[in-house]
C-alpha positions as CSV (number, residue, x, y, z in Angstrom):
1,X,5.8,-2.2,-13.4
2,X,5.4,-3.7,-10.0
3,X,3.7,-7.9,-10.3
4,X,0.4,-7.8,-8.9
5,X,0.7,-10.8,-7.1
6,X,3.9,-9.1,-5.1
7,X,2.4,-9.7,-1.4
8,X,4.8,-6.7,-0.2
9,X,4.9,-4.7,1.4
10,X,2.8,-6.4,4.2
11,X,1.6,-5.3,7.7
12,X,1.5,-8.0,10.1
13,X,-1.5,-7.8,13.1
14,X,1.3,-5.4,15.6
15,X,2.2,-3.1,12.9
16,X,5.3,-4.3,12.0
17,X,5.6,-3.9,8.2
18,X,7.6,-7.0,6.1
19,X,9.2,-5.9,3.2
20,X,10.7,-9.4,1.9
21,X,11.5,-12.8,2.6
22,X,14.9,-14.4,2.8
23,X,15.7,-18.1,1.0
24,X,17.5,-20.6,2.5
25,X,19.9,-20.0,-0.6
26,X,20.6,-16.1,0.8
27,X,18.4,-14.7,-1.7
28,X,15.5,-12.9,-1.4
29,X,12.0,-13.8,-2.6
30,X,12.1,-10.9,-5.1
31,X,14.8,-12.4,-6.6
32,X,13.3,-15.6,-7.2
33,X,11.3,-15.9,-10.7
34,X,7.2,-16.5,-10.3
35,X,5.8,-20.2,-10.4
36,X,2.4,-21.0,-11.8
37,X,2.5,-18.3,-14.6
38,X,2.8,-15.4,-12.6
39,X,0.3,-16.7,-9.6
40,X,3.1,-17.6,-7.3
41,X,4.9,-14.8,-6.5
42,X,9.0,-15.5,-6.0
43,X,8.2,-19.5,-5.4
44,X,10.1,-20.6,-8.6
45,X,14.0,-20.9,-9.4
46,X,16.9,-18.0,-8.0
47,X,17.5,-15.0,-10.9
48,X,19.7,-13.1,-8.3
49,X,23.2,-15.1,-9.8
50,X,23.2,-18.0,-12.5
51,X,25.5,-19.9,-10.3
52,X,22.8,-19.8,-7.2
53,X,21.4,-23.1,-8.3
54,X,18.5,-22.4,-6.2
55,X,15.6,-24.4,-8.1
56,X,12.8,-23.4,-5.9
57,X,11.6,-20.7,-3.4
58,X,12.3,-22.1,0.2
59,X,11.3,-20.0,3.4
60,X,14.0,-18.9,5.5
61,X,13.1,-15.5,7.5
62,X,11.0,-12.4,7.0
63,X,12.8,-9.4,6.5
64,X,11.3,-6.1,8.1
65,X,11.1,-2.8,7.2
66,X,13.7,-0.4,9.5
67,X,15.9,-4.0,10.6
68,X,19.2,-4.0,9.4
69,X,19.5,-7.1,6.7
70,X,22.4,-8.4,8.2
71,X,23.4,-12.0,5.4
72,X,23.3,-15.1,7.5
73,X,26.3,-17.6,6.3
74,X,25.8,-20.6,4.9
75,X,26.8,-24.0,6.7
């Protein structure tokens, strides 16, 4: 079952349709466990890996339905 606070996927004003967002860890917000009981959708700690040590949800980029997701590295 599919959270109904899940704010994807999303049309933005031009049509183009998001699908995700990316963390600064790599992640995506999908992978990231819900803060505020459930409210927040993907704004609490990284489930992707249990060596992610990603405590919270920060923005990085959208990603968009039909781009390639092409993993930025980390510096």
């Amino acid at each position: 079952m599919q959270n109904p606070n899940n704010p994807f996927p999303a049309t933005l004003p031009d049509g183009t349709i998001v699908i995700d967002e990316k963390c600064r860890c790599g992640h995506l917000r999908s992978e990231h466990q819900s803060a505020l009981r459930g409210a927040a959708f993907g704004h609490g700690r990284c489930k992707k890996s249990r060596f992610c040590g990603c405590q919270k949800f920060s923005w990085a980029e959208r990603i968009y339905k039909g781009v390639p997701n092409t993993p930025k590295r980390k510096k």
